[in-house]
C-alpha positions in Angstrom: -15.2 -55.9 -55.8 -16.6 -52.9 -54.0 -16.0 -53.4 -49.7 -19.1 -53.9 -47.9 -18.0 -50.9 -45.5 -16.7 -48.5 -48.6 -19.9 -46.1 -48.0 -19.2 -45.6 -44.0 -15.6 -44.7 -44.8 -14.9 -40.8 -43.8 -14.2 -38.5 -46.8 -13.7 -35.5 -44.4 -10.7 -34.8 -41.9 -9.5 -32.9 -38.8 -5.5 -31.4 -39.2 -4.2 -30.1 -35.5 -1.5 -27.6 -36.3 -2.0 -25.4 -33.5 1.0 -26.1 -31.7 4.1 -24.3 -31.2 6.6 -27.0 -32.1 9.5 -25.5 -29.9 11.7 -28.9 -30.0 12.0 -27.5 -33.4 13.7 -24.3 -33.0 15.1 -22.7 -35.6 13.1 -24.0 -38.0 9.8 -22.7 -35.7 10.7 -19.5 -35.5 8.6 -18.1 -37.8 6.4 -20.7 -38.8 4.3 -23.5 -37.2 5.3 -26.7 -37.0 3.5 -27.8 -39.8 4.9 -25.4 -42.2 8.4 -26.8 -41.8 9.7 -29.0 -45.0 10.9 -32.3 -45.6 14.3 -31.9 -46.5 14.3 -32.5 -50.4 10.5 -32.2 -50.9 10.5 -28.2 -51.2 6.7 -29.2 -49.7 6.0 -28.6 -45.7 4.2 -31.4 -43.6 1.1 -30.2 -43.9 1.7 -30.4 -47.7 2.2 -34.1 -47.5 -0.8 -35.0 -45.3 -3.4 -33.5 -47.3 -2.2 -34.8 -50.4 -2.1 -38.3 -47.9 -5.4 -37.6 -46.9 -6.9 -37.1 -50.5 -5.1 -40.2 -51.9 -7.2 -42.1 -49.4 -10.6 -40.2 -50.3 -10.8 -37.4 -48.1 -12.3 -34.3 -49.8 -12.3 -32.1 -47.3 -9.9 -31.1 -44.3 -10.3 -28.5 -41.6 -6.9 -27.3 -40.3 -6.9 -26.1 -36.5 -4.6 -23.2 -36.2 -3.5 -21.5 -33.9 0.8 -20.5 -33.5 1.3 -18.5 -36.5 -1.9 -19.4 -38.0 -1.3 -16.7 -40.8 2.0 -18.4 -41.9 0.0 -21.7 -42.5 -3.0 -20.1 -43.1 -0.9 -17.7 -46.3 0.3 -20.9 -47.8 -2.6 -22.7 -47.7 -4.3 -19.9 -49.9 -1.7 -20.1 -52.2 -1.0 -24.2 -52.7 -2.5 -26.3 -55.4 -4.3 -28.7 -53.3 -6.1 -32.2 -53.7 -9.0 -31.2 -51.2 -11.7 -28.6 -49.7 -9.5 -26.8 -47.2 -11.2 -24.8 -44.3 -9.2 -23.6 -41.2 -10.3 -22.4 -38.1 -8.4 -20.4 -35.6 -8.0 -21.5 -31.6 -9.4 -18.4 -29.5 -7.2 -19.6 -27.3 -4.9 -22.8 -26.4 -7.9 -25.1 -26.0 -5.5 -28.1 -25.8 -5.6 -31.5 -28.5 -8.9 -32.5 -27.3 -10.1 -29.4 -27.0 -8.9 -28.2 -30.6 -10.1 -31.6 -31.9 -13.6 -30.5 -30.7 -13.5 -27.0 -31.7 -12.3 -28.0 -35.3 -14.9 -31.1 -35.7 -18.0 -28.5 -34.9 -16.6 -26.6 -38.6 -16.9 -30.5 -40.8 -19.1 -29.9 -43.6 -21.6 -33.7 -42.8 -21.4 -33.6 -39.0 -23.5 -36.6 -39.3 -20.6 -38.9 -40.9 -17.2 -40.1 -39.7 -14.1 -38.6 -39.7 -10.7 -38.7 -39.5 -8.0 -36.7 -37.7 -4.1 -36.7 -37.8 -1.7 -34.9 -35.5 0.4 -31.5 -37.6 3.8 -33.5 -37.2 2.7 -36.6 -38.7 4.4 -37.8 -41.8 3.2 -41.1 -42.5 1.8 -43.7 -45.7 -0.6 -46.4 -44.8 -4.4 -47.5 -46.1 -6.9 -45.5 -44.3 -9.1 -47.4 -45.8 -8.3 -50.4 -44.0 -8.5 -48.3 -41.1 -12.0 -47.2 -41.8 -12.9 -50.6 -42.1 -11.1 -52.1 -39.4 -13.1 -49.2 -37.0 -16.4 -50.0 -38.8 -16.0 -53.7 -38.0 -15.4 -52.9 -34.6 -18.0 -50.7 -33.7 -16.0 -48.5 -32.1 -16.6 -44.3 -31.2 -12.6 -44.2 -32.0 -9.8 -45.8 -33.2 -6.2 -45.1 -33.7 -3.3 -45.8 -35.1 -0.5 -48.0 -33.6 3.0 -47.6 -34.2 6.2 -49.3 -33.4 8.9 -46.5 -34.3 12.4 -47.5 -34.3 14.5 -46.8 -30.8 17.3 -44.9 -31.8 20.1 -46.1 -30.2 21.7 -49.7 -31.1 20.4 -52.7 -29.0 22.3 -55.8 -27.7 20.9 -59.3 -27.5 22.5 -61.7 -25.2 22.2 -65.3 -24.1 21.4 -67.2 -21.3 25.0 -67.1 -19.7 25.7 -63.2 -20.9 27.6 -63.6 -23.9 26.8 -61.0 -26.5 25.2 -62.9 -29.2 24.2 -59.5 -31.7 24.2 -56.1 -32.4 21.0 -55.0 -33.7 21.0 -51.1 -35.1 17.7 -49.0 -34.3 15.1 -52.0 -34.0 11.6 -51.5 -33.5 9.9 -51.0 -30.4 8.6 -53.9 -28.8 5.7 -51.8 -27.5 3.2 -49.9 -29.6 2.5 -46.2 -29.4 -0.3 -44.1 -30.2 0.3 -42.8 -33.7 -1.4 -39.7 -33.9 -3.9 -40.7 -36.5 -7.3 -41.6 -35.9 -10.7 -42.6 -37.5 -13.8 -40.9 -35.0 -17.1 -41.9 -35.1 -19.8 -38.8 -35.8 -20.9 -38.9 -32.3 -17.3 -38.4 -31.0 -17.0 -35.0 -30.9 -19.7 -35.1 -28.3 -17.5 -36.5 -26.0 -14.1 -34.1 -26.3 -13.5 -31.7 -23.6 -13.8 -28.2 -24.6 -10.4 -27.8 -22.9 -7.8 -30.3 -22.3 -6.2 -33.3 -23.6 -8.5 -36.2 -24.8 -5.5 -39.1 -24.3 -6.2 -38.2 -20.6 -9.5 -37.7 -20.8 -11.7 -39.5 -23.4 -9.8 -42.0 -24.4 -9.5 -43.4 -20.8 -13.4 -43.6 -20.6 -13.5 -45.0 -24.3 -11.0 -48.1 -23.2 -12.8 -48.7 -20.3 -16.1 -48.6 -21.9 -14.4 -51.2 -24.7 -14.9 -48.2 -27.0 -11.3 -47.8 -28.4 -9.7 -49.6 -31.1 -6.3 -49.6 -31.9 -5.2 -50.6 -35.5 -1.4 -51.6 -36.2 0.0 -49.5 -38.9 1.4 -52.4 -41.1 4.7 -53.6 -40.8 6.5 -52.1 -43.6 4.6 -49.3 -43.9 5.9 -45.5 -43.4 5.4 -43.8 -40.2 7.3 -40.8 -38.5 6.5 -37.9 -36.0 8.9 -34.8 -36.7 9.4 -33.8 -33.5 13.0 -32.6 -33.7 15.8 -31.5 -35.8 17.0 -35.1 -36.0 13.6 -36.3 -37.4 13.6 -33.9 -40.4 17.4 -35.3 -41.2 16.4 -38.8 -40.9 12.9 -38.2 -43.0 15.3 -36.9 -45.7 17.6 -40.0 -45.7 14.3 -42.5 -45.4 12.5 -40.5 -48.2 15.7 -40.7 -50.4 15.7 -44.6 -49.9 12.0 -45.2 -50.7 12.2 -43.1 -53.7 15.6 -45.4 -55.1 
């Protein structure tokens, strides 16, 4: 049976891999961020999202550049890939918000919904259900909500301070903002031409009762490759889900 929303879900998206990814370093060096593989994949991140992205209906994705942009831009050209792929190259640093904007004016049906994902995103989860889950909200934005394991090993204790447990990297007990969102047409309109939107827009959006915020589901994949570390521990989760 056919969802009642399936017609107002986005096929078109917004990548951000303009930044410099310097946390990185080596592997940065002489590529963006997005460029750099998953251990074991032989794919870079940016390989993985689209192919996300056009699992979950998106045909076409504009990729904001601007570190490097001809590394990402060269293997773009060359890749097999599931969707329309158009990037557009930052003047200048513009910021997320302001790179969000600047890429959004170059979708193909600026008169339809989109989505948008952060470069260092590696992540598996309906955005379908998100679609709908922004839809049925009426929101101008929604994103996603994670709860990303704390790596260091907690401790839970009783009443009287006896150590009860040792529990290795649990979840957070708070949620964060994932990085991946679902943008209503008229959205763009509202992102700074400079400057961060999580400071900016999003503040207004919340106060305005705007802003949704879906929970990825529990179970599902979700990781930001922010460091060395990350792309080791990718490896070792992508190994285990593939068993």
């Amino acid at each position: 049976m056919t969802h009642p929303n399936a017609a107002l879900r986005p096929t078109q998206a917004v990548i951000l891999a303009g930044g410099q990814g310097s946390r990185l370093r080596p592997y940065t060096d002489d590529r963006p961020k997005p460029m750099v593989e998953i251990p074991g994949t032989g794919v870079p991140i940016i390989g993985h999202q689209i192919a996300w992205l056009a699992e979950e209906g998106v045909t076409d994705v504009v990729v904001s550049c601007g570190h490097l942009a001809e590394v990402l831009q060269d293997w773009l050209a060359s890749a097999s890939l599931p969707a329309k792929v158009t990037t557009v190259v930052e003047p200048e640093p513009l910021g997320r918000g302001g790179a969000l904007r600047f890429a959004a004016a170059h979708l193909p049906r600026p008169d339809q919904a989109w989505y948008a994902t952060n470069g260092d995103i590696w992540t598996r989860f309906s955005l379908r259900d998100m679609a709908d889950f922004h839809t049925e909200r009426d929101a101008l934005a929604t994103l996603a909500l994670a709860r990303p394991r704390i790596p260091w090993g907690a401790v839970r204790t009783d009443g009287f301070g006896h150590v009860t447990d040792f529990i290795e990297a649990p979840p957070s007990t708070v949620e964060i903002n994932a990085g991946v969102y679902v943008f209503a047409p008229s959205f763009a309109d509202l992102l700074p031409e400079r400057g961060d939107h999580e400071r900016t827009t999003f503040p207004r959006l919340a106060r305005e009762r705007r802003l949704a915020g879906f929970p990825i589901p529990q179970g599902a994949y979700w990781r930001a490759i922010d460091t060395a570390k990350d792309l080791t521990q990718a490896a070792k989760e992508l190994a285990a889900l593939t068993r």
